[in-house]
VEXPA-883256 format. One record per residue (C-alpha): residue number from 1; chain; x, y, z; residue in one letter. Coordinates in steps of 0.05 Angstrom, whole numbers, plus 5000, padded with zeros to 4 digits. Each point is the difference from the previous one (the first is absolute). Layout:
% VEXPA-883256
R num cadena   c1   c2   c3 residuo
R NUM      A    X    Y    Z       A
...
***
This chain:
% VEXPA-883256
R num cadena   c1   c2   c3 residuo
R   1      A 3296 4476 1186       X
R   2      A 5001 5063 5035       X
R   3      A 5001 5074 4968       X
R   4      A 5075 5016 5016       X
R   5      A 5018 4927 4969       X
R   6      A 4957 5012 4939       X
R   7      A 5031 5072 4985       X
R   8      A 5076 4974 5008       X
R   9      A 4976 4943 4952       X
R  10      A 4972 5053 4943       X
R  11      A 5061 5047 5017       X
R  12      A 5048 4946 4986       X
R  13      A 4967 4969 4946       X
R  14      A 4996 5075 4965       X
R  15      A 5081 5014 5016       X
R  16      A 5008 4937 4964       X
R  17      A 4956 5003 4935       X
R  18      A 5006 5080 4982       X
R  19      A 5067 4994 4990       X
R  20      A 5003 4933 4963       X
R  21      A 4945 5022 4955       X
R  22      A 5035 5062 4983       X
R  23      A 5068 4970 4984       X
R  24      A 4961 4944 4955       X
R  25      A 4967 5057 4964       X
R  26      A 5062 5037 4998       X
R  27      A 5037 4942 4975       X
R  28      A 4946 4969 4956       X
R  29      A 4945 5046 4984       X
R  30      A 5033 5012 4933       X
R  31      A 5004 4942 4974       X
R  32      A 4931 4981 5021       X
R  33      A 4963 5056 4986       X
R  34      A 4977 4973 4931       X
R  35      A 4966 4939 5031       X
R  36      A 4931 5011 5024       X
R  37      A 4981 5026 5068       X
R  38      A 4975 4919 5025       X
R  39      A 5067 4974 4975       X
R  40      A 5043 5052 5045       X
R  41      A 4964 4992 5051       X
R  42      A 5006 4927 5003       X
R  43      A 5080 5000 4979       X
R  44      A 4999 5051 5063       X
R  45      A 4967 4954 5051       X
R  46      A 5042 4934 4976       X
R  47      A 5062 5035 5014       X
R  48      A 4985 5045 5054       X
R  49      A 4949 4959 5044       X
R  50      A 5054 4950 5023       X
R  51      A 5058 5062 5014       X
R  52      A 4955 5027 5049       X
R  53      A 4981 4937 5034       X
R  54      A 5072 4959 5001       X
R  55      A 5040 5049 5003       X
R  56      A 4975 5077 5010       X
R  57      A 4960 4986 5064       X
R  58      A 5046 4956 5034       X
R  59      A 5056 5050 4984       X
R  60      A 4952 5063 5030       X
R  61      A 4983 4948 5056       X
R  62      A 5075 5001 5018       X
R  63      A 5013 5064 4991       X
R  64      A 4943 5022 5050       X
R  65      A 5025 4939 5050       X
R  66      A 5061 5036 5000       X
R  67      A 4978 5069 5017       X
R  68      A 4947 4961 5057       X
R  69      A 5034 5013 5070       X
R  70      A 5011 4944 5042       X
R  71      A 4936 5003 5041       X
R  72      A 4955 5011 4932       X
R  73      A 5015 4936 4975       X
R  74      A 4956 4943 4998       X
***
């Protein structure tokens, strides 16, 4: 994989977890804040793992597609 295709990867992989991780926190972090560090961690990944991978990369994906010109698409 070359450099330029790695950084897009991290870059879209970052616009898609900061903000889901900040909204669950927002959301949740409350509720969950008397359960011990491991057990937030792991309700975290269960339900955010998955958003980013079916459905907040696919959706960044498209929205990047969409700002591609013609000639930059592959």
């Amino acid at each position: 994989m070359k450099t330029r295709m790695k950084l897009m990867a991290s870059l879209k992989i970052w616009i898609a977890i900061y903000p889901s991780i900040t909204l669950f926190l927002f959301l949740f972090g409350e509720a969950l804040s008397g359960l011990p560090l491991y057990l937030r961690t792991l309700i975290l990944t269960l339900a955010l793992v998955p958003w980013v991978v079916f459905i907040g990369i696919p959706l960044i994906d498209k929205f990047f597609r969409i700002g591609q010109s013609p000639n930059q698409k592959k």
